[in-house]
Steps between C-alpha positions, in 0.01 A plus 500: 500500500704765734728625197773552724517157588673236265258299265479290176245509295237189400333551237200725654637552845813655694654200701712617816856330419703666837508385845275513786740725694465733229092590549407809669341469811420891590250567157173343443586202292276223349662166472337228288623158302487340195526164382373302192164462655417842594673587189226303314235609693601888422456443162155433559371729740609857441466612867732270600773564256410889588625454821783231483579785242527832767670280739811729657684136511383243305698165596632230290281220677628172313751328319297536191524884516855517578582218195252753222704836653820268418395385139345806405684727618835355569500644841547247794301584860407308801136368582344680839214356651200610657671337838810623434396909476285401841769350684756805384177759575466340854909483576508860426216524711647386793826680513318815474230447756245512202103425461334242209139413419412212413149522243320211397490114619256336758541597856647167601795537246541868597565419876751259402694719270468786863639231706747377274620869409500601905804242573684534183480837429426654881536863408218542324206617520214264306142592419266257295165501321338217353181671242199275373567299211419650174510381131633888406552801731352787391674863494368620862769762662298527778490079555565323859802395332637845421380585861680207659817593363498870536421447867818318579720684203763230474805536295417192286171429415521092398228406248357151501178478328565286170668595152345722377225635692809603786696695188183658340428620868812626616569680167149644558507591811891591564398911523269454774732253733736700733777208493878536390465188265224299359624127463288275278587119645237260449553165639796618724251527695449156562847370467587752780231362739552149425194411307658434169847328501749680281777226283804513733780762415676158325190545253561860428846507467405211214304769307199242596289655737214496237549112416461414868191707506373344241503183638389555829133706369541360131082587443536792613867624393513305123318778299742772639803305464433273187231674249637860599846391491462416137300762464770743637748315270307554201500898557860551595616248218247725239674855613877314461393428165379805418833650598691285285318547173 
């Protein structure tokens, strides 16, 4: 985390507790997010929590982060989405005639997101690159990837390749990219295009974004929402204890 920018701390990590308007946008910056799934899946693989870890911003991505920053540490911020740094990233964009770079995805959601972007957003400048599908992405500065995105040098380079081969691979990587900022935003991706329907702002003004999630893809969504939710529970609720006794 940027230590000049305001933060709260969770347990291991630095969470970013300001606004949006208050990120830099001239300094290369890493942005990534956390929830109670990645948060779970950190704790298991050490790469990962590496580089959720040296994120420059490191965004409170879920109602369950923002309620353990409350109980633990009495301090009371807002959740910020992966879709709500993208649309701020891509109004900001605009206004100053900016470039983005959109990494990851098939070709057929990529297009949509170039269309979509070139009537809402009409001053900027969009590249794309959709790489193979990989289980893991090895350390390679001198990748197609790396290439792609040097050639266009965009402002914001979006991420989109899956928690958490796209944070292991930015953090990785982020030396080698000539970009302004390096967004990590998974399935915005697809909500963007239109290929995955995000719950309806009524939904996420609830605090219940997850629940309708859940029950639109419960096989896939229960484990991250369910067993890691009590999973997540079980290690803030441990460290409040601990600070009681």
């Amino acid at each position: 985390m940027n230590k000049t920018l305001p933060s709260v701390p969770l347990l291991d990590y630095s969470v970013f507790s300001g606004h949006l308007k208050d990120l830099p946008f001239d300094n290369k910056t890493l942005i990534n997010t956390i929830n109670q799934y990645s948060f779970c899946i950190a704790e298991k693989d050490s790469a990962f929590k590496t580089a959720l870890q040296g994120s420059d911003v490191l965004l409170p991505d879920g109602m369950a982060v923002v309620a353990a920053i409350r109980l633990l540490d009495n301090k009371k911020i807002k959740k910020i989405a992966g879709a709500d740094i993208h649309l701020h990233l891509l109004k900001e964009l605009n206004q100053k005639g900016g470039s983005c770079f959109y990494l990851g995805s098939s070709e057929s959601t990529l297009l949509k997101i170039k269309e979509r972007v070139s009537i809402e957003y009409p001053n900027i400048r969009v590249g794309t690159y959709s790489p193979p599908y990989r289980p893991e992405f090895p350390h390679d500065k001198m990748s197609k990837k790396v290439e792609a995105v040097n050639a266009f040098q965009p402002d914001v380079l979006f991420v989109g390749m899956t928690a958490p081969k796209q944070e292991k691979w930015a953090y990785s990587h982020k030396e080698y990219l000539d970009v302004k900022i390096i967004c990590s935003i998974g399935a915005v991706f697809d909500f963007y295009a239109g290929t995955v329907e995000r719950p309806s702002s009524f939904w996420i003004d609830l605090k219940l974004e997850w629940f309708i999630r859940l029950l639109k893809e419960p096989k896939r969504m229960w484990k991250r929402y369910l067993y890691y939710g009590f999973v997540y529970v079980g290690i803030v609720l441990k460290k409040k204890i601990s600070m009681l006794l």
